[in-house]
MARKOLZA-294076 format. One record per residue (C-alpha): residue number from 1; residue in one letter; x, z, y. Coordinates in steps of 0.25 Angstrom, whole numbers. Example, Ala and Ser with C-alpha at 12.3 -4.5 7.8 and 13.67 -1.06 7.14 Angstrom:
REM residues 2
     n   res       X       Z       Y
     1     a      49      31     -18
     2     s      55      29      -4
REM end
This chain:
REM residues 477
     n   res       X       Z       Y
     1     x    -208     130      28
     2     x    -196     132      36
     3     x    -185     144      37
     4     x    -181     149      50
     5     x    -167     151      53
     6     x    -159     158      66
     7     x    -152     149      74
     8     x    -139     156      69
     9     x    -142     152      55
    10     x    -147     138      56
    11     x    -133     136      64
    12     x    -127     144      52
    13     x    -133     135      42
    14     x    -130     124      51
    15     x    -115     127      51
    16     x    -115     128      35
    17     x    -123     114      32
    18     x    -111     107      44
    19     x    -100     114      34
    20     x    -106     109      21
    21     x    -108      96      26
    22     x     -95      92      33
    23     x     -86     100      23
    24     x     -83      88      15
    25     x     -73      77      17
    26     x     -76      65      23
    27     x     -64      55      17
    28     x     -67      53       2
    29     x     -60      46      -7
    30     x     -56      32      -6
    31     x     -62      24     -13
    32     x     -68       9     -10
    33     x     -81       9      -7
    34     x     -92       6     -16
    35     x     -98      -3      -8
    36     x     -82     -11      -8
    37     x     -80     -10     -22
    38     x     -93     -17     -26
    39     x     -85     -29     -18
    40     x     -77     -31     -30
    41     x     -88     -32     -40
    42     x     -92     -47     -34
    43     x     -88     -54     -43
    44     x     -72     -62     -38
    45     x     -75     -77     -37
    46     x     -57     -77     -37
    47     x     -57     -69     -48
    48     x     -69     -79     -56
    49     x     -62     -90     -54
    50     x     -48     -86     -58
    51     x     -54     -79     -69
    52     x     -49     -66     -69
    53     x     -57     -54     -75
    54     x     -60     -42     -67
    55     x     -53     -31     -75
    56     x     -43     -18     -71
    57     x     -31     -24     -64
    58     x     -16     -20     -72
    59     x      -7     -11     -65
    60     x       4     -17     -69
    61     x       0     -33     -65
    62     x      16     -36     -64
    63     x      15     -37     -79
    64     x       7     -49     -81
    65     x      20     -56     -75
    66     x      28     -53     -89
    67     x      41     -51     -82
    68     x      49     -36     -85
    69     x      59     -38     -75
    70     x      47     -39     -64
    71     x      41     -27     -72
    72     x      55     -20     -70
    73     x      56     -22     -54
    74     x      41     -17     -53
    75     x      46      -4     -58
    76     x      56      -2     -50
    77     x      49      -7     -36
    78     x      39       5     -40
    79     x      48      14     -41
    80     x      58      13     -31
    81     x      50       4     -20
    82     x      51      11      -6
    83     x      40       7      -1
    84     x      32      10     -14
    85     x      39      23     -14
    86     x      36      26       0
    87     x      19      22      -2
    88     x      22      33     -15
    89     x      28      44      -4
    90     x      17      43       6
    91     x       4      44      -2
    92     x      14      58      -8
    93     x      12      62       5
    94     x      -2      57       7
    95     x      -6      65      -3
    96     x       1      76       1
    97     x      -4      77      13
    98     x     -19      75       9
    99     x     -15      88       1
   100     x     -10      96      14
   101     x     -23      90      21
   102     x     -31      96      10
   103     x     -25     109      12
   104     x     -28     110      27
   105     x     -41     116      23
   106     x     -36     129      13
   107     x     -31     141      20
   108     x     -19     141      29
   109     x     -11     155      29
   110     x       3     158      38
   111     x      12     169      36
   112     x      20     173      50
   113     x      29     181      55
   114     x      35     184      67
   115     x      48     195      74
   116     x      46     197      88
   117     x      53     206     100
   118     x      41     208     110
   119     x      41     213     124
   120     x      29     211     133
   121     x      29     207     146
   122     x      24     220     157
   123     x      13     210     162
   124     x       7     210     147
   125     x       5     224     145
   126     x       3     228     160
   127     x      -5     218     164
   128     x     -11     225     174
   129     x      -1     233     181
   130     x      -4     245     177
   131     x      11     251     173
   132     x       8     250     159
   133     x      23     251     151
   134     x      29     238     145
   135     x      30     240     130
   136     x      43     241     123
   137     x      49     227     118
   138     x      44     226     103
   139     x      49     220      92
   140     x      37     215      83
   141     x      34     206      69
   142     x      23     201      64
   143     x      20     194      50
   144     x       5     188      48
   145     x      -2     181      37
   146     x     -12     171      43
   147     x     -23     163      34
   148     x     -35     153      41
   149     x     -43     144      36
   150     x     -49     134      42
   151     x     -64     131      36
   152     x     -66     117      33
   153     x     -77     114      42
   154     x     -84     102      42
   155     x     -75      95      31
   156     x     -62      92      41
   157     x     -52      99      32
   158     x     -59      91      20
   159     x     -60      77      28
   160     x     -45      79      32
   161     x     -40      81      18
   162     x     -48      69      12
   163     x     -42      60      24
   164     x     -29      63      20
   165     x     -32      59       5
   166     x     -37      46      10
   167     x     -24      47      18
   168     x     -18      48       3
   169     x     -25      36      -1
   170     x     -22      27      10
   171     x      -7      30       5
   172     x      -7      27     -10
   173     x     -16      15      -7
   174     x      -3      11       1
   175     x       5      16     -11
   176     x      -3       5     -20
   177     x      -3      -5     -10
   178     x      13      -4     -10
   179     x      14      -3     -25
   180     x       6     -14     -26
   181     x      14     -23     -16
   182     x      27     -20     -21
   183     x      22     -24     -38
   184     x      20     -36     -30
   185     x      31     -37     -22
   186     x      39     -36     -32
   187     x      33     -47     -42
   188     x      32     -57     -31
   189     x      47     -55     -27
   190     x      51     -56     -42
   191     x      43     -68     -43
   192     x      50     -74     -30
   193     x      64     -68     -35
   194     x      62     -76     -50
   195     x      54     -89     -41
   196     x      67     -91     -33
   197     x      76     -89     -44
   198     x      69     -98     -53
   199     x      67    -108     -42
   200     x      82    -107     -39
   201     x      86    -113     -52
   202     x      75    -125     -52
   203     x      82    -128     -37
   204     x      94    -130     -42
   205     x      90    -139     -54
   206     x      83    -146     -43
   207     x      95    -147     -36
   208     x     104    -151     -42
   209     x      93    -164     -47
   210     x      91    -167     -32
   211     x     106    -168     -29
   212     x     108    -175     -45
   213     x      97    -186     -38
   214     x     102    -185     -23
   215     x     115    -190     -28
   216     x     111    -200     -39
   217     x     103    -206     -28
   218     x     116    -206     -20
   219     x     122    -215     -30
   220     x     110    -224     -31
   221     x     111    -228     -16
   222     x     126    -232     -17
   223     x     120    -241     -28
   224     x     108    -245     -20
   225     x      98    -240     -29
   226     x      93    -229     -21
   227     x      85    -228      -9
   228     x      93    -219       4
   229     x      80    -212       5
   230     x      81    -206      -8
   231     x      94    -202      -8
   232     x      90    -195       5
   233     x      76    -189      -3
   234     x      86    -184     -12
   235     x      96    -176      -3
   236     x      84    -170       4
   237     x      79    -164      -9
   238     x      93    -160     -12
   239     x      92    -151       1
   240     x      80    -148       1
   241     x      82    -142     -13
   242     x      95    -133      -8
   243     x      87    -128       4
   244     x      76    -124      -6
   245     x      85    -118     -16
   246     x      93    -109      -2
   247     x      77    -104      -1
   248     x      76    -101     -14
   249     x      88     -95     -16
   250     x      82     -84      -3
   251     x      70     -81     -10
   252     x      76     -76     -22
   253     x      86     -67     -14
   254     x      74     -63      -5
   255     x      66     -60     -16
   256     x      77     -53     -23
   257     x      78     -44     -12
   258     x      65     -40     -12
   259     x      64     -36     -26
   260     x      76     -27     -23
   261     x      67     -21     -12
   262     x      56     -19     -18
   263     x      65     -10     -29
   264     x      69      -3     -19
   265     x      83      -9     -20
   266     x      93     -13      -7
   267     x      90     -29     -10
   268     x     106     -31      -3
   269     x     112     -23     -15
   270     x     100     -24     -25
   271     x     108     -32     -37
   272     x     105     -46     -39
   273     x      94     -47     -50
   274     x      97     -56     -64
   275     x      86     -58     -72
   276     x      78     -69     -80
   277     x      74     -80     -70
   278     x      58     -79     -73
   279     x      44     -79     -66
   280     x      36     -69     -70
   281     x      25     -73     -79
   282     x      12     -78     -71
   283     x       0     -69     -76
   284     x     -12     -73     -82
   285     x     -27     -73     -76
   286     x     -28     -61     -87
   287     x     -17     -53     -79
   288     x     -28     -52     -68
   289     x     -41     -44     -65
   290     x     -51     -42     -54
   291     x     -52     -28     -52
   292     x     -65     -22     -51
   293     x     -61     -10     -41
   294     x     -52     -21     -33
   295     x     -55     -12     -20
   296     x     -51       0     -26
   297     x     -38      -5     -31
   298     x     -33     -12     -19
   299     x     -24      -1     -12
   300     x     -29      -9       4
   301     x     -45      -7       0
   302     x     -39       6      -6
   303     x     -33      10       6
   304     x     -43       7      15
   305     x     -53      14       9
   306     x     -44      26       9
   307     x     -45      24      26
   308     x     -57      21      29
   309     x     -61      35      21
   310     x     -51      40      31
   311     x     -57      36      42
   312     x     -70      42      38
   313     x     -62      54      40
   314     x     -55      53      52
   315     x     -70      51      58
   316     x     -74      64      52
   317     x     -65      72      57
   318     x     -67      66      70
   319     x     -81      70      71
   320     x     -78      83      66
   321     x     -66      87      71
   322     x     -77      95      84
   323     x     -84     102      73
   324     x     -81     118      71
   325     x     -69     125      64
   326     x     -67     138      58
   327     x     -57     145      51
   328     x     -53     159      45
   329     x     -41     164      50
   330     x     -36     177      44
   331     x     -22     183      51
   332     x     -15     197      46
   333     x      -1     203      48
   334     x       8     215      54
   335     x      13     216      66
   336     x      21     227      71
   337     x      35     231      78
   338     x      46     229      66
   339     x      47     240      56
   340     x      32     243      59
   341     x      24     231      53
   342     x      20     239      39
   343     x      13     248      48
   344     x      -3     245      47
   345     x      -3     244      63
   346     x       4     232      60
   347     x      -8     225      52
   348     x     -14     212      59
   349     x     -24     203      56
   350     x     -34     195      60
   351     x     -46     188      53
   352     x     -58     179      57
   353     x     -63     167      57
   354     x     -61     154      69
   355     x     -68     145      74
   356     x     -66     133      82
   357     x     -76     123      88
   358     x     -72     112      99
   359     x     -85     109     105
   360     x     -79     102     116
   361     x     -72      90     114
   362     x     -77      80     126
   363     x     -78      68     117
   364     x     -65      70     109
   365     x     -72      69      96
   366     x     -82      57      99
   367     x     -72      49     102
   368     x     -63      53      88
   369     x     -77      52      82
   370     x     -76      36      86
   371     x     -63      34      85
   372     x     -65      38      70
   373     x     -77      28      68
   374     x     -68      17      73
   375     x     -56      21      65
   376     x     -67      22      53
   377     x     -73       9      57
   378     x     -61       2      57
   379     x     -57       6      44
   380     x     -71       2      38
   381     x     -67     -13      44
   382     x     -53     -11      37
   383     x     -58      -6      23
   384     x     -69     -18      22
   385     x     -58     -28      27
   386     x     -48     -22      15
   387     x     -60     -23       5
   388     x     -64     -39      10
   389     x     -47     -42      10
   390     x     -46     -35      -4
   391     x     -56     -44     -10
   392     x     -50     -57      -2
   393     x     -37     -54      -8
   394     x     -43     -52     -21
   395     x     -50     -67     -21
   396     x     -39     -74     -15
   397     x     -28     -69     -24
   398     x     -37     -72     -38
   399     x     -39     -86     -30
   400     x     -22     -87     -29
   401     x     -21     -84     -41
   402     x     -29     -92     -48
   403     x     -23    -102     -38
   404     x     -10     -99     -41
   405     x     -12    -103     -58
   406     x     -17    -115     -53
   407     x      -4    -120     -46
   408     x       4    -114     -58
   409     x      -3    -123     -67
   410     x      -2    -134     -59
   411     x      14    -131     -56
   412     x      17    -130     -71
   413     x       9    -143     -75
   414     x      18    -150     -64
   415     x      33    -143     -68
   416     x      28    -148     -82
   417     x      24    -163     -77
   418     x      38    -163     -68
   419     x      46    -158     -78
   420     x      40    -170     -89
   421     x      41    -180     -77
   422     x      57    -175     -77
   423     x      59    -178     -89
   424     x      54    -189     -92
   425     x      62    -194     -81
   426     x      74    -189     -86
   427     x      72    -194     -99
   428     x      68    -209     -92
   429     x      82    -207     -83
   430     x      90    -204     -95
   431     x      85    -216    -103
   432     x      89    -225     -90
   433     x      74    -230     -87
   434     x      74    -222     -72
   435     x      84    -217     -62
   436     x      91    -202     -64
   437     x      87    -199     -51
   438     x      72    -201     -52
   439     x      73    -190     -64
   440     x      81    -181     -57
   441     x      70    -184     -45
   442     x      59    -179     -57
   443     x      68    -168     -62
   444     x      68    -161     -46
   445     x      52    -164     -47
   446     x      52    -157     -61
   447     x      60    -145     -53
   448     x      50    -143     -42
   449     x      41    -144     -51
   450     x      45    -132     -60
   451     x      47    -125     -44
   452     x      35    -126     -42
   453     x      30    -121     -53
   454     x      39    -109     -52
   455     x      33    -107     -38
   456     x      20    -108     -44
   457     x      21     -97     -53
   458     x      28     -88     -44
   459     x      14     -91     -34
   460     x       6     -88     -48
   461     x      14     -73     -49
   462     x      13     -69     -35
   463     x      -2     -76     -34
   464     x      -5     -66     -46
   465     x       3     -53     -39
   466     x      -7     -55     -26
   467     x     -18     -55     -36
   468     x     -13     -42     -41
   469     x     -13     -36     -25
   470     x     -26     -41     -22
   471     x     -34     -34     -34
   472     x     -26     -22     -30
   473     x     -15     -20     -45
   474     x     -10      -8     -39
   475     x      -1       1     -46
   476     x      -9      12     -49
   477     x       0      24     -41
REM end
């Protein structure tokens, strides 16, 4: 059985079943995919072999360095970092600005008002020659009250507004993505800072040995119990050591003024820092977890997400951006010749809906239309590209890591080994079975040695602070 309508209603009901349909907004939410997120319920062949536990990564991961003075500079980069400060500022006025958009779609009203002297032209009220008088010169105000509204058809006031939160999101994922850079930043300039001056003492221990052997090797050619050649080995280490400890010496001040930046400080008047020469402790395989909602807390994917849901948007609007507009308008007021406007032959007003419809558009809106899909497409590509980077990252930093322990282990069996070697060798020099210069030769091995290891744990820490920005440790902001 069917039910006959007119064609005025069918086009009625028509009309109402567009509006309920196209009302809602078209940009929701970012969050990663369904599909995305089940990526990172694969079991990680990085993280099995390094043996770390999938768990709820810490906030605070610095921690697991054990070192309050690094804890102390953290705190003070987050709060007076500029470029931190200035991520903070623009999502403030991304959010504001998704509140404006949100209220585009409420009632808009506008008081005016308005003084004028008025003469007309003879052509205005005589427009036919017909010797009608010109009217006297008038002096006229006006005040009026407007209100409209413009009915959110279709869902474009609603698609706009949910764009400029995705708008929103794009910023505070910038904001974590600083926040984050600048926790590491800051703890791989410390370490570099405490590396350098660290190194600086073992380079000149080691220098002074290498010019103790250069010159006792001196003597021993006057005597003729040295080889030139050694001597000449020997003065070459000597330089070679100064050079190294010119670099070092660079670094520290480099990565000094870098920590005063990343405070916010002027690293030419910053004041010079005196602390306890230490690295910072190397965490444990404990101090790490693979998070389960990796995608979700990487700020990159995060933002992403937040642009390809914009995107969707942007296409929307292009296709609807032809369709229909209506709008109430409601306008009432006085005007009359000064000292007259309370009089009720002053009352003005006017009431009634508009509506606007632009059926012609010669292929303007096609080709938006396409642009859109392309724009959409293209950041499709780029969202699966973050996702596939995001897990790469994730692998090859659990593989550094476990890399990393490796080499530290092996760096502190050989500074134990050489510094053993040393001393025996000393202890052989002293009792006259060997010459001086061969354990001053095992004593600079002994020092590079204990280099080394330095510059393995300093590789350990910052190996553990990329681990920390590939599984997305964010400061939660």
């Amino acid at each position: 059985m069917s039910v006959y309508l007119p064609p005025h209603s069918r086009r009625a009901a028509l009309l109402a079943l567009a509006l309920l349909t196209g009302c809602a907004a078209v940009a929701p939410p970012s969050q990663v995919s369904t599909s995305q997120q089940a990526l990172t319920t694969l079991p990680s062949p990085a993280a099995q072999a390094a043996d770390v536990g999938r768990g709820q990564l810490a906030s605070n991961w610095w921690q697991a360095l054990a070192d309050p003075q690094l804890d102390q500079l953290l705190q003070v980069a987050m709060q007076q970092n500029h470029t931190r400060q200035g991520a903070l500022a623009a999502v403030r006025a991304a959010r504001h600005a998704a509140d404006a958009t949100r209220r585009e779609a409420l009632p808009q009203g506008s008081l005016g008002l308005q003084a004028q002297r008025q003469q007309l032209s003879s052509i205005e009220v005589d427009p036919y020659r017909q010797g009608q008088p010109r009217p006297p010169v008038q002096q006229l105000g006006m005040v009026q009250q407007s209100l409209s509204w413009e009915l959110d058809l279709f869902g474009r006031a609603g698609t706009a507004a949910a764009m400029a939160e995705r708008q929103a999101d794009i910023q505070a994922a910038d904001l974590r993505a600083a926040t984050l850079l600048l926790q590491a930043d800051v703890v791989r300039q410390y370490t570099r800072w405490q590396q350098a001056r660290l190194n600086r003492a073992l380079l000149l221990d080691e220098l002074d040995t290498l010019q103790q052997r250069h010159a006792q090797l001196q003597r021993r050619q006057q005597a003729g119990l040295a080889d030139p050649r050694d001597v000449l080995a020997a003065a070459s280490a000597s330089q070679q050591s100064q050079a190294e400890l010119a670099a070092n010496d660079a670094t520290a001040a480099a990565a000094a003024a870098a920590l005063a930046v990343l405070c916010g400080h002027n690293p030419l008047t910053a004041p010079q820092r005196d602390s306890e020469q230490r690295l910072p402790a190397v965490p444990a395989d404990t101090a790490i977890r693979y998070p389960d909602d990796l995608l979700a807390r990487r700020p990159d994917v995060v933002r992403a997400d937040a642009q390809l849901r914009l995107s969707l948007g942007e296409a929307v609007l292009a296709d609807r951006a032809h369709l229909p507009r209506l709008s109430l308008n409601l306008a009432a007021g006085v005007m009359a010749p000064f000292g007259q406007l309370g009089n009720a032959d002053a009352l003005r007003y006017a009431l009634g809906p508009a509506f606007s419809w632009d059926w012609l558009d010669a292929g303007r809106r096609a080709a938006r239309r396409a642009g859109a899909d392309q724009q959409r497409l293209a950041a499709w590509h780029q969202y699966e590209q973050t996702v596939l980077t995001a897990l790469q990252e994730g692998e090859s930093s659990l593989r550094q890591w476990q890399a990393s322990r490796i080499q530290l282990a092996s760096a502190e069996s050989a500074a134990a080994l050489a510094t053993q070697s040393a001393a025996y060798s000393r202890t052989r020099s002293q009792a006259g079975l060997e010459p001086q210069s061969l354990a001053l030769a095992q004593h600079t091995a002994a020092l590079q040695a204990q280099r080394q290891q330095l510059a393995a744990r300093a590789e350990a820490i910052v190996a553990y602070v990329q681990v920390q920005l590939a599984l997305g440790a964010w400061q939660g902001v």
